[in-house]
N, C-alpha and C positions, 0 to 999 in steps of 0.2 A: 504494500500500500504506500501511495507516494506520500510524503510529509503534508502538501497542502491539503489532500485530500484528509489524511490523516487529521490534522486543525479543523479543519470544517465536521470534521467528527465529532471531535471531542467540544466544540462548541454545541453541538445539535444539542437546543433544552426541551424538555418535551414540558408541553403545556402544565403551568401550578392548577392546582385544584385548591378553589375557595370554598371555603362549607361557610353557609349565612345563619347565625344562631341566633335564638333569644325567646322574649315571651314570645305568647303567642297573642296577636294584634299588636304590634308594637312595631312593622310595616317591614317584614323580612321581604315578603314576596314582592307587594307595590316595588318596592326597592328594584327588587331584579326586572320589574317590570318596565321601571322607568328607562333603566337600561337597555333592556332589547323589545321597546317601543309595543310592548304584549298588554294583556288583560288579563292574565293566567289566572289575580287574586277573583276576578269576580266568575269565575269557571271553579273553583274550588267548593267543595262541600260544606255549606255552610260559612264559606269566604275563610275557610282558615284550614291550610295545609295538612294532608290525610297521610301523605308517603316522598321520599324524597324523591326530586326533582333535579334533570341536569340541565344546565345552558353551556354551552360554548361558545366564549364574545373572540373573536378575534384582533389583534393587535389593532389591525385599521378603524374597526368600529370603536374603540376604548380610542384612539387616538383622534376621531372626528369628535366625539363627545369633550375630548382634550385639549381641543384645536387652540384654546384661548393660552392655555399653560403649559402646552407639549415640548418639553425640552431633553427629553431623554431620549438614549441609544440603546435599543435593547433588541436583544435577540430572542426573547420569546415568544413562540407564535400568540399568544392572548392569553386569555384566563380561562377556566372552566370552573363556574360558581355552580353549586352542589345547595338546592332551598332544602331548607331539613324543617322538620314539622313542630309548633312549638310549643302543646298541647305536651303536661309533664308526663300522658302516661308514655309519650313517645322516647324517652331517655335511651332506649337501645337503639333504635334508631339514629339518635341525633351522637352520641357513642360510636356508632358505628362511621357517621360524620367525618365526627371530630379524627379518627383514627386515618381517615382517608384522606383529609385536608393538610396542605401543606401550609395555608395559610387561613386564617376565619376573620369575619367582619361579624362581631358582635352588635347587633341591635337594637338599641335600647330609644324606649320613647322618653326624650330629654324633658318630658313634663310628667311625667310617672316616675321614670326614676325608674330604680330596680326592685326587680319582681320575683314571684317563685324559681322560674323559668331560664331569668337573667342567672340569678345565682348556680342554678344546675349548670346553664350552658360554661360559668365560669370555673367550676368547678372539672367539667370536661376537658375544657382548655388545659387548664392547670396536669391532669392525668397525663396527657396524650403531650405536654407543651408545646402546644400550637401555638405558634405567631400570633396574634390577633391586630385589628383595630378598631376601636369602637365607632360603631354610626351612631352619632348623638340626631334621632332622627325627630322630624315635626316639627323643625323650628318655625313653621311656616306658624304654626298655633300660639305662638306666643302672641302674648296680647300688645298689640302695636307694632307687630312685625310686617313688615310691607314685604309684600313679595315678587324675586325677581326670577324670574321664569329661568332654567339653565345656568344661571350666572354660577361661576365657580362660587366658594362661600365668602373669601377674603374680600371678593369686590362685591355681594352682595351686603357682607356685614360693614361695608364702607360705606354704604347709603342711608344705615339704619340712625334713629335719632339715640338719642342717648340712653332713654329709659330703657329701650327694648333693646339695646346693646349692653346694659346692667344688666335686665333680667335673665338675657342668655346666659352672661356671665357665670352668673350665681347659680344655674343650672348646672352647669358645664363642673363649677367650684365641688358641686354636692357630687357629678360622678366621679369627680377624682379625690373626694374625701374616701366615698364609698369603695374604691378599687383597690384604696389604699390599706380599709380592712380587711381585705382579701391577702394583701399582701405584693399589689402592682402600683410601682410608681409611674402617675401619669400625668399627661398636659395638653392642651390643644395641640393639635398637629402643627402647628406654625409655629408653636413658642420651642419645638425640637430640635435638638442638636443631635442626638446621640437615638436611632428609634432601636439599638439591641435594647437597652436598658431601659427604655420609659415606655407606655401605652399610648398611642397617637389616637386623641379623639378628633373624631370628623366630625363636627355637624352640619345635619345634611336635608332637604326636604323631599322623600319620594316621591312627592304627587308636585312640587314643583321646578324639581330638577338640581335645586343651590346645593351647592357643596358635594354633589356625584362627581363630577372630573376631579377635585385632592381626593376624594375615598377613592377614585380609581388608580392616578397616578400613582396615588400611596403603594396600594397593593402591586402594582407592577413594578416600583421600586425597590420596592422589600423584597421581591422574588428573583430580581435581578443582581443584586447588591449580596442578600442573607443567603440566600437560598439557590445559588447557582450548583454545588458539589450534587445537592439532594434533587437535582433538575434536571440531571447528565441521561440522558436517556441509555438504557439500557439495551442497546440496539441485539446484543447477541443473547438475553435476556427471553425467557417463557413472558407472552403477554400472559396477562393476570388481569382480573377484574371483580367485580362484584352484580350479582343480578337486582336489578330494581323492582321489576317485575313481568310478569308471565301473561301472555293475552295473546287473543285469535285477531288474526289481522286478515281482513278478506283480500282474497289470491292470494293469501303466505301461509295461510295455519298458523298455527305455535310459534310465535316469538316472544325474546326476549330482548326489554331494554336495559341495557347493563350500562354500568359506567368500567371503562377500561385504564386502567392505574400505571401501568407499566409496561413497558414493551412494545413490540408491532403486534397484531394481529391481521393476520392476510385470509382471504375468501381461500377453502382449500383444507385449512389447518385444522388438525386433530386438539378438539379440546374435552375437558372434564368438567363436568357438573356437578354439584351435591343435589341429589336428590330426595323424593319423600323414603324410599327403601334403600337404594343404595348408590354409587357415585353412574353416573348417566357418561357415556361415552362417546361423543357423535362429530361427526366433521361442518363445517363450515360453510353454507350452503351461498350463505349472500351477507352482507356489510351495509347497511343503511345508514346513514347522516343525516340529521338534520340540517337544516340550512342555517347558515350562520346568526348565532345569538336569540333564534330560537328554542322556547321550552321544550324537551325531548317528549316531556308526557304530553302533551297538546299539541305538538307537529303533524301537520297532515301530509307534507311532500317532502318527500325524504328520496334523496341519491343513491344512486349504488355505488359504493368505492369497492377495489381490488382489496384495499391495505386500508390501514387504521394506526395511527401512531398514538402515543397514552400523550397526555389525557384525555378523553373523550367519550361522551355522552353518545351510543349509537343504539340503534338496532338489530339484532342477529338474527340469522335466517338459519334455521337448521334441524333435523329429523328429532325426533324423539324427545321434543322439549315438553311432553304434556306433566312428567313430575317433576319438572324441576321447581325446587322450592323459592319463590322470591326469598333476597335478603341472602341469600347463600353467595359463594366464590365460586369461581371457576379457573381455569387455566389452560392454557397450550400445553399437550402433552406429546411427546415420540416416541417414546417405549411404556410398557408393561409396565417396569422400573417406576414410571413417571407417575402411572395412574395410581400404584400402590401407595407411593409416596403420598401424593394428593389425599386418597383415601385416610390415610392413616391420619394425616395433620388437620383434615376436616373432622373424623372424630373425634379428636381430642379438644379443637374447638366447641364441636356441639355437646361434649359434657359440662362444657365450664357455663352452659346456657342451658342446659337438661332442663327440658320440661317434664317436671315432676308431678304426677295426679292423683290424684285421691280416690278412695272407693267409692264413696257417696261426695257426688258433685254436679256441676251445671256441664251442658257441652258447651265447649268454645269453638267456632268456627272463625277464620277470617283469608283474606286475603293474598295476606305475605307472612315470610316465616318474622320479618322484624316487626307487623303489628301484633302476630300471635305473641310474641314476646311481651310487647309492652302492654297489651293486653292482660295477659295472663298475670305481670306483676301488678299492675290498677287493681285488677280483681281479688290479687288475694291481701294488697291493701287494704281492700274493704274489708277482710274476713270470709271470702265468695269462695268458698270451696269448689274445685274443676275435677271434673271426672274424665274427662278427656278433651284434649284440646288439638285443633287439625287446621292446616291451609288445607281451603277447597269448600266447597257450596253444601247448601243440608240439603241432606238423602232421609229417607224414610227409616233409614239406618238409625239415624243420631236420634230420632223423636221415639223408638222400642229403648234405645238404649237411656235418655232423658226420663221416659216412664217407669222404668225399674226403680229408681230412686225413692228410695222410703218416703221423704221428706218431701212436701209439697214447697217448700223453699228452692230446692235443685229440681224438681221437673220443670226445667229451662235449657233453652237455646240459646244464646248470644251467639248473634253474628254481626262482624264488622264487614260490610263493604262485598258482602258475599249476595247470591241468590237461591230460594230455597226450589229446589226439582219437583218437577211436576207431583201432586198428591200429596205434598206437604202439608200443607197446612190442613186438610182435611184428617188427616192423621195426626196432626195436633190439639186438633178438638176433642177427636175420638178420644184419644187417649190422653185429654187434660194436660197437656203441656204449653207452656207459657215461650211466645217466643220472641224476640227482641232483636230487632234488626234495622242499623242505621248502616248510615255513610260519614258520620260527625262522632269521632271519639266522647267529646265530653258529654254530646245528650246521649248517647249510649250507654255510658258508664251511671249517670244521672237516670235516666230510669229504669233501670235496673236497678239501684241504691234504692230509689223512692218505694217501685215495688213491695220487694221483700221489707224494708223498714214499714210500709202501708200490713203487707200480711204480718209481720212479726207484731205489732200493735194490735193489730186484731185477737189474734192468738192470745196477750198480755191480758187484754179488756177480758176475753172470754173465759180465760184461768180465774183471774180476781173476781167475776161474777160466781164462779162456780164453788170458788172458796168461801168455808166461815172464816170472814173476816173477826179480829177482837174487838169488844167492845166496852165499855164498861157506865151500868146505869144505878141512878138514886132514883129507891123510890117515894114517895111524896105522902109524907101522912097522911096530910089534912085534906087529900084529896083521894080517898078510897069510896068509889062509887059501886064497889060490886066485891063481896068477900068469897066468891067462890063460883065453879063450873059457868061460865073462868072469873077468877078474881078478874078485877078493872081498876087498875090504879094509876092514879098519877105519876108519871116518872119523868126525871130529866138526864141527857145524856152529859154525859160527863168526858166521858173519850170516843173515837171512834167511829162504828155505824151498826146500828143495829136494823138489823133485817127479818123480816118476817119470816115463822118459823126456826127461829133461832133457840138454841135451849139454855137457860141460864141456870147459871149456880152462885151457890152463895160462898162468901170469903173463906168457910170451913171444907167446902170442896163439896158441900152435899147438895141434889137438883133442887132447882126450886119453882122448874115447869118450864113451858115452849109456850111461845109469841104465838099467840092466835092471829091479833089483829093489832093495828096502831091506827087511831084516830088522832088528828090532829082541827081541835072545829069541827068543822061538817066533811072533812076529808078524810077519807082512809089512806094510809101507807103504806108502800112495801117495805121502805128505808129510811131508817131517821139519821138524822146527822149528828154530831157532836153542838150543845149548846141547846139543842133543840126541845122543847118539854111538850110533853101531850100523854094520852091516855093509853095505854096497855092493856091490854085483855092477855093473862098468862093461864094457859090450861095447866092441870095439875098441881096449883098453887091455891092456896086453904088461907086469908089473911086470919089472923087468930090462931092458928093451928101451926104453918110449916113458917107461916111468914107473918112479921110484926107490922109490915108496910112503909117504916123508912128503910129498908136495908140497903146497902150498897151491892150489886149482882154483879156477877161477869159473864159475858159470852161462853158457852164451853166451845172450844175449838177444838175439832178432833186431832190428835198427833200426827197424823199425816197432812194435813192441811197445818198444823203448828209448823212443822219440819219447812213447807215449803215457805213461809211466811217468814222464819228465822235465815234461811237462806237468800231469797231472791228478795224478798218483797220488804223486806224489816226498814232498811233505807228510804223507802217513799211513805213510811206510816208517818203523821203528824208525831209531834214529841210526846204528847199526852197519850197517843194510841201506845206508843212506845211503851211507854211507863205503864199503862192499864195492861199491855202486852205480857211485860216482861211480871207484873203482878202474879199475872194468871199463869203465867210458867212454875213462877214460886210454890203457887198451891196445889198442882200435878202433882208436883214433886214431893211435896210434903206427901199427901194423898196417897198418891201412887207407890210411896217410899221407893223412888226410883230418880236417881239423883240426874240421870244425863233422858228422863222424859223429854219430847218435843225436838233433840237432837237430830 
């Protein structure tokens, strides 16, 4: 090889990959939309990002949006920004990101301030040490902020009056307080000298373009300057990549959009998949590209290339892709040797992410193997026990296997993003199974919480109805209207609730008869409350005889309803119930000469 060819080699940088992190609303997408002139956020489910998304901007476009401050010499072809989703149950996703990016533009809405989301993505960063720079983004909302359509920010924030040049300020002030408890020392991007060492904030407006050209110049500086060794393309290198995800493409069948990390890949090449059973083997059928700076998930005209250099967002064309799992690797293989390889080091990957199931649980269904993931963690957040969880659509399969489940809480389906096969839901009916199916992670997760928390309340009401609750009653001398079959007396309650039908005893532990009836006026009762006084009618009770008619009575509670009352329920009794509670355990146990009664 001749030495200049040789140079012109060893310069070839293959395109950085930017991952765009942060909450979720706080304007990742607008951003990249501002960029490559797109709509993507308002095509989204629910306007807020479901799966990661690739662009590939090319140097020319990044340098037309630049035209105003393009001073640089750079040899790499453009960027390739990676939207990652910013909804917290997607953390293995955005993980998955942060591992693939060379460099990250953290997001932050400069009049929020930091969030759940902020803090996770910054903690990713921190894992993974990704570069980053902050978009201090919205400044367009600042109050008194005039807005200048495109203008870089430097000569935008040169127009601004003084107040709304304060209050950016102080904005700006509070995210480099906050960065700094993290442990990043940072500054506006123009106040920097040194960007190893400090965090260059950008602020920037997606919806009116100020300060996108420094967030872009930045990021191709930093890639050019930090990151040329980690940018040396790997020409003799296995391309390598990652699957996004898996869909039918009419005249193609089974494709997949991958992003490719490393290497070339050429139309022809033997590559490896992880799939749902085992690693998927197949060759290279066709190479699709988006068109420049276009979103790969929303492209409808796509290229055919021979070759494919990393980084970049394509579509692959090839046999036997119907298991392959989204969210999984792949790679160029040429021997046996290769695929065993691959095999091995993708299982050892997918135990460190084992999806682990329980006996009695919900089915999970979804999409991709990284919302199954972050799915699967949301859920058992909640306490949502999974019985089995699968990429791919409900089959009449999951709805026998969701009806086995003891627990009317787990005969459920959740699915994300999926569609249920013919006869479903008729077979859901059938067999009482609950099914829950969106396209928006947080009201998915949200009613499915609501549900079960609606039937476990139920379930609660209907226990505590069915239990002798404690109570404890005075009865009223001077108000004894009837001395027997049934005595009628005056009583007030003292603690508690007393319920018709209830049997009382007196403080020695012996009966002293059942609640017939409770009048209160001209009302009859099923329940009296604590405080409340009215008339009693008690069967088996003699005044004169078993009872003097002021006594003080207790509820008898049976021991098995004592037990659950001591356990679950003691907590929610008023303090009064408490003490008349814990009264009437005292006298069990005398009684009973049974020291751990009602236990």
């Amino acid at each position: 090889m001749g030495k200049k060819k040789k140079e012109k080699e060893q310069k070839k940088l293959r395109t950085p990959i930017v991952s765009v992190l942060g909450h979720v609303d706080h304007g990742k997408t607008t951003l990249l939309d501002r960029i490559r002139k797109s709509r993507v956020t308002a095509k989204e489910a629910g306007g807020i990002t479901q799966h990661i998304g690739a662009t590939e901007v090319p140097i020319d476009v990044i340098k037309d949006i630049c035209r105003d401050i393009w001073k640089a010499k750079v040899s790499i072809p453009g960027l390739l920004f990676i939207d990652t989703p910013g909804h917290k149950a997607f953390t293995n996703l955005r993980r998955r990101g942060g591992a693939l990016a060379d460099l990250a533009v953290l997001v932050v809405d400069v009049n929020e301030g930091f969030k759940d989301q902020t803090e996770e993505a910054l903690s990713i960063l921190k894992t993974f040490r990704t570069p980053f720079v902050v978009a201090a983004n919205k400044i367009d909302r600042i109050p008194g902020w005039q807005k200048c359509e495109g203008l870089p920010f430097v000569k935008s924030f040169a127009k601004q009056d003084d107040v709304a040049k304060r209050r950016l300020e102080n904005r700006i002030y509070e995210l480099i307080a906050k960065l700094y408890e993290y442990g990043f020392n940072a500054e506006r991007f123009d106040r920097i000298t040194d960007f190893t060492r400090t965090v260059a904030i950008v602020p920037i407006s997606a919806i009116t373009g100020e300060g996108i050209p420094e967030l872009l110049m930045l990021l191709v500086g930093l890639a050019q300057k930090y990151l040329e060794e980690n940018l040396k393309l790997h020409v003799e290198g296995r391309a390598k990549g990652t699957i996004l995800e898996v869909k039918e493409e009419k005249g193609l069948g089974i494709t997949c959009d991958v992003i490719l990390y490393d290497g070339t890949l050429r139309v022809g090449d033997r590559i490896a998949i992880a799939g749902k059973d085992d690693v998927i083997v197949t060759k290279v059928r066709g190479i699709l590209k988006p068109r420049p700076a276009q979103e790969m998930r929303l492209e409808s005209k796509f290229r055919g290339v021979k070759e494919v250099t990393a980084a970049a967002g394509i579509k692959l064309v090839a046999p036997d892709l119907e298991n392959v799992i989204a969210g999984s690797e792949f790679e160029a293989v040429e021997s046996e040797e290769d695929v065993e390889e691959f095999r091995e080091r993708i299982k050892r990957d997918y135990e460190k992410v084992a999806i682990r199931t329980d006996e009695e649980g919900i089915i999970l269904k979804t999409d991709t193997l990284g919302s199954l993931e972050a799915l699967i963690n949301e859920l058992r957040e909640h306490g949502i026990p999974i019985k089995k969880a699968e990429v791919g659509d409900i089959d009449k399969r999951d709805i026998v296997e969701a009806s086995a489940n003891r627990d009317e809480l787990n005969r459920m389906i959740v699915g994300f993003n999926v569609k249920t096969l013919p006869g479903v839901e008729e077979e859901a009916d059938k067999y009482d199974v609950k099914l829950f199916i969106d396209s928006v992670i947080y009201s998915l997760i949200d009613n499915v919480t609501q549900w079960r928390e609606k039937v476990r309340l139920e379930r609660e009401k209907q226990k505590v109805e069915a239990l002798v609750m404690p109570a404890k009653v005075k009865l009223l001398k001077n108000f004894i209207f009837r001395r027997s079959k049934p005595a009628v007396v005056g009583a007030r309650i003292l603690a508690g609730e007393l319920k018709k039908g209830a049997r009382l005893i007196k403080p020695d532990g012996s009966v002293a008869g059942t609640v017939r009836s409770m009048k209160k006026g001209d009302e009859f009762l099923s329940v009296a409350g604590e405080g409340e006084e009215l008339a009693i009618a008690i069967d088996g009770a003699v005044i004169g005889r078993n009872l003097s008619g002021d006594e003080v009575l207790y509820v008898d509670v049976p021991e098995r309803h004592a037990r659950i009352i001591r356990k679950e329920l003691y907590d929610s009794l008023s303090d009064s119930a408490k003490k008349a509670f814990d009264e009437f355990l005292e006298i069990k146990k005398k009684v009973t000469e049974k020291p751990l009664w009602g236990r």
